[in-house]
C-alpha positions in Angstrom: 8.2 16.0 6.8 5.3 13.9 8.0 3.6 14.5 4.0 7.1 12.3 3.1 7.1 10.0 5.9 3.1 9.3 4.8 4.0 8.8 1.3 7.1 6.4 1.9 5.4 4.5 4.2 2.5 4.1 1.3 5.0 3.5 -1.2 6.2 0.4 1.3 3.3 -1.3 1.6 2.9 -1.1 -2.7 6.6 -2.8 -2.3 6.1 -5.0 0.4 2.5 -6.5 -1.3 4.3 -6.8 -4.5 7.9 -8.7 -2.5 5.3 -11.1 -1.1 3.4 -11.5 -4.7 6.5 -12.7 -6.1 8.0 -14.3 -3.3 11.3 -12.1 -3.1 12.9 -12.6 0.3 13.1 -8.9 2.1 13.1 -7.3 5.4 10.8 -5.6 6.8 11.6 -1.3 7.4 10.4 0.9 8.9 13.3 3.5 7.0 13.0 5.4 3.6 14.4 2.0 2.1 13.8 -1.7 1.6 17.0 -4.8 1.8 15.9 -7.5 -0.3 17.2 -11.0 -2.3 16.8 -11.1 -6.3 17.3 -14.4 -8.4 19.2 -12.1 -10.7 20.3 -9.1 -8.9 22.8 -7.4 -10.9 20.3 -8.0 -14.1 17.1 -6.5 -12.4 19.4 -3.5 -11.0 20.4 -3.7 -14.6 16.8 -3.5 -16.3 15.9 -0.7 -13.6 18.9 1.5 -14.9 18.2 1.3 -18.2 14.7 2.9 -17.4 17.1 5.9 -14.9 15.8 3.9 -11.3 19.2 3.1 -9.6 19.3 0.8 -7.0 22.5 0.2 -4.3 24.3 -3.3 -5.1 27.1 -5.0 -3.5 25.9 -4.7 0.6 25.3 -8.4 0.1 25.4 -11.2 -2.7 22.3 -11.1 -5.3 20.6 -8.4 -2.6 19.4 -5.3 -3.4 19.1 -1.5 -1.2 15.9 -0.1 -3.1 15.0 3.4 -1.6 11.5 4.0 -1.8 10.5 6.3 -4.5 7.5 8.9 -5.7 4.6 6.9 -6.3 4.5 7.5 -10.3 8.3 6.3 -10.1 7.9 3.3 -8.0 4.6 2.3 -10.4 7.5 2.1 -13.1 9.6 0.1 -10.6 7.0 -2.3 -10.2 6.3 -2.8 -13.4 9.5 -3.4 -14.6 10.5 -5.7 -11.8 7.0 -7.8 -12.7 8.1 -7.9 -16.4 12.2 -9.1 -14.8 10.4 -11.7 -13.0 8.5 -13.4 -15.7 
């Protein structure tokens, strides 16, 4: 358990870095999950899908409940949600 609770709370920083790169609204957690605002929300959980990441939609408009993955899965995330945002 603490090996998962290490890794998540690396995988957060990764996200949080990125969220503040981009300037994507969030809030800060301390849980196995991240709440944040997309532009396009129902096109990045969209582009994510295509590639098998699901994401939860509709807790809020244009937010988006991303539950931190494995580190090789997240690196896809990231790079996906780079690619959405240019």
């Amino acid at each position: 358990m603490a090996r998962t609770v290490s890794q998540n709370a690396e995988e957060r920083v990764k996200w949080e870095a990125l969220f503040d790169e981009l300037g994507i609204h969030y809030y800060k957690s301390e849980a196995n999950f991240i709440f944040f605002e997309a532009p396009d929300a129902d096109g990045l959980a969209d582009a994510w899908l295509t590639e098998g990441y699901q994401v939860r939609r509709g807790q809020r408009d244009s937010w988006l409940r991303l539950t931190i993955p494995m580190a090789q899965d997240g690196d896809v995330m990231r790079h996906i949600l780079k690619q959405f945002m240019n």
